[in-house]
C-alpha positions as CSV (number, residue, x, y, z in Angstrom):
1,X,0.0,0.0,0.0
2,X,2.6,2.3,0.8
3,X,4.9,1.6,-1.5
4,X,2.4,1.5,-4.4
5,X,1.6,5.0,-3.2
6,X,4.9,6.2,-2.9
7,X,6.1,4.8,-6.6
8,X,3.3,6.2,-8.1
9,X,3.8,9.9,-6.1
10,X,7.8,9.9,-7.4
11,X,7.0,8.3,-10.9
12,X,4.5,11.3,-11.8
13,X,7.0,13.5,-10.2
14,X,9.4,12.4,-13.2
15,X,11.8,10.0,-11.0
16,X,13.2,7.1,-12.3
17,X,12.0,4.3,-9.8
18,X,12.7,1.0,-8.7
19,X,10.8,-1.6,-6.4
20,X,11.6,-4.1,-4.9
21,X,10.2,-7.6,-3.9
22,X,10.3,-11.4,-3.6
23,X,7.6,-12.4,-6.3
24,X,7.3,-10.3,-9.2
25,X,4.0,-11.7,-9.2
26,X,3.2,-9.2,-6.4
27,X,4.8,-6.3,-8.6
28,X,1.6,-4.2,-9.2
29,X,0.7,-3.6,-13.0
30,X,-0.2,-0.4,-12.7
31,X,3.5,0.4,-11.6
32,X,5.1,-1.7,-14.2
33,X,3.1,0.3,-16.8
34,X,4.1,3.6,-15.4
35,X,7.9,2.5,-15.8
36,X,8.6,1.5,-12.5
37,X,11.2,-1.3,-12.4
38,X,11.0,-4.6,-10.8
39,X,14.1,-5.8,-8.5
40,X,14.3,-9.2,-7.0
41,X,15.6,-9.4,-3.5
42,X,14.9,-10.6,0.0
43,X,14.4,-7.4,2.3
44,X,16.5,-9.9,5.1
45,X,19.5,-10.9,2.7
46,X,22.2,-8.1,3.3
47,X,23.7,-9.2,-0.5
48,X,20.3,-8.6,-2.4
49,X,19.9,-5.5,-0.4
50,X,23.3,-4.2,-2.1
51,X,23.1,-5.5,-5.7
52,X,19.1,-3.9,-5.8
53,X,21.0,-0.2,-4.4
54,X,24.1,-0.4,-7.2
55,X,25.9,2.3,-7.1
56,X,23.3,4.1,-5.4
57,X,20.4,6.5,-5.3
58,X,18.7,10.2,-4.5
59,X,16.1,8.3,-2.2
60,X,16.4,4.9,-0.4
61,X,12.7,3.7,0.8
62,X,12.5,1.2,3.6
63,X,8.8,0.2,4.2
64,X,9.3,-2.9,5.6
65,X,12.2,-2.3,8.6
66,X,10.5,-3.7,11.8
67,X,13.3,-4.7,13.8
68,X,17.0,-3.7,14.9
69,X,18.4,-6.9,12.6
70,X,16.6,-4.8,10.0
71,X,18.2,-1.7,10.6
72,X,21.5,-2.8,10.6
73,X,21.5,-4.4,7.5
74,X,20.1,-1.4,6.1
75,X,22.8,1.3,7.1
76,X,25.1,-0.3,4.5
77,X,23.2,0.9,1.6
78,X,21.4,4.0,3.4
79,X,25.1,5.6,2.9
80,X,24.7,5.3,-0.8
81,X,21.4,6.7,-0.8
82,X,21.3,11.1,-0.8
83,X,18.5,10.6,1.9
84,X,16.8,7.7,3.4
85,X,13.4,7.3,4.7
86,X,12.0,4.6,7.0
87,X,8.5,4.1,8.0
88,X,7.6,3.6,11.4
89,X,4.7,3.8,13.6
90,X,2.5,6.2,15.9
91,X,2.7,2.8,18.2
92,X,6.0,4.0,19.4
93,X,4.1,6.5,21.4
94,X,3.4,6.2,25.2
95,X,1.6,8.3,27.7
96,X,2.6,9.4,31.3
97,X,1.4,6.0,32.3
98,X,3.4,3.6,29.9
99,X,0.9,2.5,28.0
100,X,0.7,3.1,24.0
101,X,-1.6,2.1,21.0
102,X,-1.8,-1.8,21.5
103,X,-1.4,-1.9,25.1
104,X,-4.6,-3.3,27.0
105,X,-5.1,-0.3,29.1
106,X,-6.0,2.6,26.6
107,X,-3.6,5.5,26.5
108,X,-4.5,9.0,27.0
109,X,-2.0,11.5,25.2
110,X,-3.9,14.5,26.6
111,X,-3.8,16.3,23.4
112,X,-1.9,16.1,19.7
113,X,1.3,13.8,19.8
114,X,4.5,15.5,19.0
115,X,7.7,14.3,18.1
116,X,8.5,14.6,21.1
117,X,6.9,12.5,22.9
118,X,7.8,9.8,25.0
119,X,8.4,6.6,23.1
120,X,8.5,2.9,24.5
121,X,11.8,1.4,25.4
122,X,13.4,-0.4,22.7
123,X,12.9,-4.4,22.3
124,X,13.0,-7.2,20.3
125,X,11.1,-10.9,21.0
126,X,8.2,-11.1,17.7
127,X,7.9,-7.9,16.2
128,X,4.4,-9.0,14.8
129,X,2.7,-9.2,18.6
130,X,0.7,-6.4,20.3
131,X,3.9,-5.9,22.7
132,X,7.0,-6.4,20.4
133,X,5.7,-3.8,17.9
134,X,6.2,-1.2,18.9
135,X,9.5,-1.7,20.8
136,X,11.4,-3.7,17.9
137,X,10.3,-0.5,16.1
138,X,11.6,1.7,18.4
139,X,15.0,-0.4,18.7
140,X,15.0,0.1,14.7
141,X,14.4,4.3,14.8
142,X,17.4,4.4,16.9
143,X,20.0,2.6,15.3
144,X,19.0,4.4,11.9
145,X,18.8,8.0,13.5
146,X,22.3,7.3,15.5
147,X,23.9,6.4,12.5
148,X,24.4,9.9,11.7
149,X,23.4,9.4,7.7
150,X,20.2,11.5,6.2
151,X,17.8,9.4,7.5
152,X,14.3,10.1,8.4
153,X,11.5,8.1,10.3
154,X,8.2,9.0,9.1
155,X,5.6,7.7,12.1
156,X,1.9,7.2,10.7
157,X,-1.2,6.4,12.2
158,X,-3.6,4.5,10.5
159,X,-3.0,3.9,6.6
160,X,-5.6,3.7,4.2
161,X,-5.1,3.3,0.3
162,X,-5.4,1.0,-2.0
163,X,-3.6,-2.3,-1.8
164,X,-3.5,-2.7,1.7
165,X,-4.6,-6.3,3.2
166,X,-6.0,-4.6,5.9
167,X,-8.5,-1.8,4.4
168,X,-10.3,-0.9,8.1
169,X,-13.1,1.5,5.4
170,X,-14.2,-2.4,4.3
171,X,-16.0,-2.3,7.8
172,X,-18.0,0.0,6.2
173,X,-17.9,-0.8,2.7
174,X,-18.9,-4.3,2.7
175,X,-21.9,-3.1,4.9
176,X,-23.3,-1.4,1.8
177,X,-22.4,-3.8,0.0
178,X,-24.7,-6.4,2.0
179,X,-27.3,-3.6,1.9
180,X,-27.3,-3.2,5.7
181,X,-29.5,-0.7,6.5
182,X,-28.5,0.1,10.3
183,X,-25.2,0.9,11.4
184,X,-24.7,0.7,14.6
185,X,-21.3,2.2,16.5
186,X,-20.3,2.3,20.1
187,X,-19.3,5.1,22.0
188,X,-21.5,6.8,19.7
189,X,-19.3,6.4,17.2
190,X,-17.0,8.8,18.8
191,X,-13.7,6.9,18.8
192,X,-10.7,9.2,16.9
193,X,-7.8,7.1,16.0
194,X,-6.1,9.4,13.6
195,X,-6.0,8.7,9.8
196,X,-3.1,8.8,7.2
197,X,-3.8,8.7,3.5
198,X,-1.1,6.9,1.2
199,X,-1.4,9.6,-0.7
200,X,-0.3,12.1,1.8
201,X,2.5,9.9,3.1
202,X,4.2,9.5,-0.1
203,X,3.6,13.3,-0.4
204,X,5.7,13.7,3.1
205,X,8.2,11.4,1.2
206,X,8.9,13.2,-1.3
207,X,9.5,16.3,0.6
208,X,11.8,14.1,2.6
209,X,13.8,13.1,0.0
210,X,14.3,16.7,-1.3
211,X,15.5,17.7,2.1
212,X,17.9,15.1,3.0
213,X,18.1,15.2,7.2
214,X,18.4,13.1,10.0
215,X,14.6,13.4,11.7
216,X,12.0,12.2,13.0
217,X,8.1,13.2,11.2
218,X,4.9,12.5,11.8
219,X,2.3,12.0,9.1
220,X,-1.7,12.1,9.6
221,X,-4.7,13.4,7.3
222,X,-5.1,16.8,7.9
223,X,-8.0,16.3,9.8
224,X,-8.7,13.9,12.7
225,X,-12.2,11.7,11.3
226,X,-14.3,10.1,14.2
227,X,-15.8,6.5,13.5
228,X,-19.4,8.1,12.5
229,X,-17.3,10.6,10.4
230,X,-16.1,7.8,8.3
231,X,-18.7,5.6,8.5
232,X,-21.0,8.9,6.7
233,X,-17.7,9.5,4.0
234,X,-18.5,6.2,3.3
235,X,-21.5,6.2,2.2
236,X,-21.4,9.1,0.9
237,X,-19.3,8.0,-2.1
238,X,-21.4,4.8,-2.4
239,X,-24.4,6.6,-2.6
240,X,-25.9,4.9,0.6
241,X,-27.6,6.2,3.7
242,X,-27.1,4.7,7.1
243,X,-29.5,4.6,10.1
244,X,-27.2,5.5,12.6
245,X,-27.5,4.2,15.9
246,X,-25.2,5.8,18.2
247,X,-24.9,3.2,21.5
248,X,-23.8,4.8,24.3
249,X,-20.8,3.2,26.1
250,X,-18.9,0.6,25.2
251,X,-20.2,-3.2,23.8
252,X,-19.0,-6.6,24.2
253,X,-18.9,-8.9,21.7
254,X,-19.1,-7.6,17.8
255,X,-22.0,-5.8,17.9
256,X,-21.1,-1.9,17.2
257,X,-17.6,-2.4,16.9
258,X,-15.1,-0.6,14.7
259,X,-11.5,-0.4,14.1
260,X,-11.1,2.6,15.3
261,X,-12.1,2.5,18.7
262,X,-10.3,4.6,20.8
263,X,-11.2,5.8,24.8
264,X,-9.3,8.5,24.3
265,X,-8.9,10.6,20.8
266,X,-5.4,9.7,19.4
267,X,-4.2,12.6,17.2
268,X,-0.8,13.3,15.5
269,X,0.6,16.7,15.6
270,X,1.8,17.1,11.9
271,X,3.7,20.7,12.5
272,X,7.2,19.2,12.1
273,X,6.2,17.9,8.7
274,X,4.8,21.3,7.6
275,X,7.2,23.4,8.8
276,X,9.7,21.2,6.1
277,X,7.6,22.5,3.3
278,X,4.9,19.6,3.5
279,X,1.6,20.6,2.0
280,X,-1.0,17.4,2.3
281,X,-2.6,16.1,-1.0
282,X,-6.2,16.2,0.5
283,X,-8.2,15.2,3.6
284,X,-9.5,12.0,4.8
285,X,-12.7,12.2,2.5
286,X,-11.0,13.4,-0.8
287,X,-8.0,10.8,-0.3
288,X,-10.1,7.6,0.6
289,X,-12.3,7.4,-2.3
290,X,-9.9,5.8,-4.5
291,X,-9.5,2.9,-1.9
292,X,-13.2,3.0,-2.1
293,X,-13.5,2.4,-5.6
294,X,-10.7,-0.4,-5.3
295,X,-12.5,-2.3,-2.6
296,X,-15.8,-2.2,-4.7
297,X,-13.9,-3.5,-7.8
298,X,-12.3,-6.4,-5.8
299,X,-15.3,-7.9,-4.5
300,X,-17.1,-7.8,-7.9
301,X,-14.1,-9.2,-9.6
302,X,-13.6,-11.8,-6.6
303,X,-17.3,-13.0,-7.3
304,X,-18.8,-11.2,-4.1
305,X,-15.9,-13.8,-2.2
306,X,-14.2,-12.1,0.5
307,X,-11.5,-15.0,0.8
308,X,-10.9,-14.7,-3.0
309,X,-9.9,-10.8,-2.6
310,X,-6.4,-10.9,-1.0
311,X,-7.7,-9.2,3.0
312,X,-7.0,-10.4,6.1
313,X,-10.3,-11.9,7.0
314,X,-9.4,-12.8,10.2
315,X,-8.5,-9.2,11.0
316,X,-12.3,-8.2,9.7
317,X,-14.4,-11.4,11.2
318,X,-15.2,-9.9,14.4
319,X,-16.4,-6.9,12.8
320,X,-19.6,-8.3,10.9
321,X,-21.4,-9.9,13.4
322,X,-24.9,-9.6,11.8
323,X,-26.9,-12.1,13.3
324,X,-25.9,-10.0,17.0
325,X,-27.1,-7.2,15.6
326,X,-30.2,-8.7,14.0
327,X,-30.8,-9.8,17.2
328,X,-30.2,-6.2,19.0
329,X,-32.3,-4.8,17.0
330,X,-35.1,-6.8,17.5
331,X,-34.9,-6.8,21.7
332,X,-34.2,-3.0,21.4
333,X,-32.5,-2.6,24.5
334,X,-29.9,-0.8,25.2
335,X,-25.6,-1.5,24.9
336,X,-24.4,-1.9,28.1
């Protein structure tokens, strides 16, 4: 997702471009049609890593660094590269209290998340766990930003665009698509977990890459959607209408849940990035509707299969549990 994003932002920008990947059956089309070139390599093989850079580049793009192994085996190519970028994560983030985005008590930031705030201690252990996220990501910023090369760590919240496996708008989407006429959303659909276009971020890369430093950004939507906000930009480019029924509190099991829940609003401050001459390409509602039209595509093409169109359908099952809200409906009572 980000990558496609990125490749397609430099490409129109008259760059010369080259991806990488281990099955150039994964190398999207559209890119190969654009003139984007297809490199064979292993992201963990330090030698593939060095023939794919040759004799070097204006821009290095790491989307895939998750750990300190990672980072090192990156450095030796970063200092071919004019400037580097590396994308990390708003999860790096902690409150007064310790606890961050996939921690099981909720942070509270009190207000927009700088650069400056604190981050979790750096760790390794499985980088793809609720725990080791965060800090193998952490233990990855700093070896890159101690290195003293033009590197910068972008930190996003949560991506949408197309390609991704895990599109959180299909909550949403495949709701119209099933012609669900109630929508129903805890907290009152309230939750703010802050967006970031694909779009945008491969805008905030390519200011990056023009202004070769050794930083740390963040990089958000220019404005902050709640749940019900994107739940109605939704629809609103499918030509639907919702019943909303805004539950008060919060529900157990799947009925009025969404993907981005959050007790307290999570919102990126995006100063840092603006202040380098970053302009964003549009806000959540203007950037989303090409993932829209995507999603839509995909299921028709799939055959109306949602195991046939590349998601994570674990990720979503929890989301769709219609026979609990059928069955809410009918008792009308209210969520607990």
């Amino acid at each position: 997702m980000i990558g496609r994003a990125a490749a397609t932002r430099l490409i129109q920008a008259g760059w010369r471009v080259d991806v990488t990947g281990r099955d150039p059956s994964h190398f999207p089309a559209e890119l190969s049609e654009m003139g984007a070139n297809f490199i064979a390599a292993d992201r963990g093989r330090a030698q593939d890593l060095r023939v794919a850079m040759g004799n070097g580049a204006a821009l290095l793009l790491d989307v895939i660094c998750y750990t300190a192994e990672d980072a090192r085996l990156l450095l030796p190519v970063a200092q071919l590269a004019e400037s580097t970028v590396m994308i990390s994560s708003k999860a790096v983030y902690v409150d007064r209290f310790g606890n961050h985005s996939n921690s099981d008590q909720a942070p509270d930031f009190e207000g927009p998340i700088t650069e400056q705030q604190a981050t979790l201690e750096p760790g390794g252990g499985d980088w793809n766990s609720r725990d080791g996220y965060g800090r193998n990501k952490v233990a990855a910023e700093l070896i890159l930003l101690e290195s003293g090369l033009p590197i910068t760590v972008i930190r996003p919240s949560k991506v949408h665009g197309r390609g991704a496996r895990r599109p959180r708008e299909w909550v949403f989407v495949r709701r119209v698509l099933d012609h669900r006429r109630a929508l129903l959303l805890c907290d009152r659909g309230a939750g703010t977990d802050h967006t970031t276009a694909a779009a945008n971020l491969a805008e905030l890369i390519a200011v990056a890459a023009a202004h070769p430093g050794c930083r740390v950004l963040n990089s958000a939507d220019p404005d902050a959607p709640s749940a019900l906000r994107i739940a109605q930009v939704v629809a609103a480019l499918m030509g639907h209408r919702w019943d909303e029924i805004l539950l008060d509190g919060r529900c157990e099991g799947g009925v009025g849940m969404h993907p981005w829940s959050a007790r307290h609003p999570i919102i990126l401050d995006t100063g840092a990035a603006s202040a380098l001459g970053y302009q964003p390409v549009g806000d959540f509602a203007s950037t989303v509707s090409e993932e829209i039209t995507w999603l839509v595509d995909l299921w028709r093409e799939s055959g109306m299969a949602e195991s046939a169109m590349g998601l994570d359908v674990d990720f979503f099952q929890p989301f769709f549990d219609y026979p609990g809200e059928d069955a809410f409906l009918m008792a009308g009572v209210a969520c607990p």
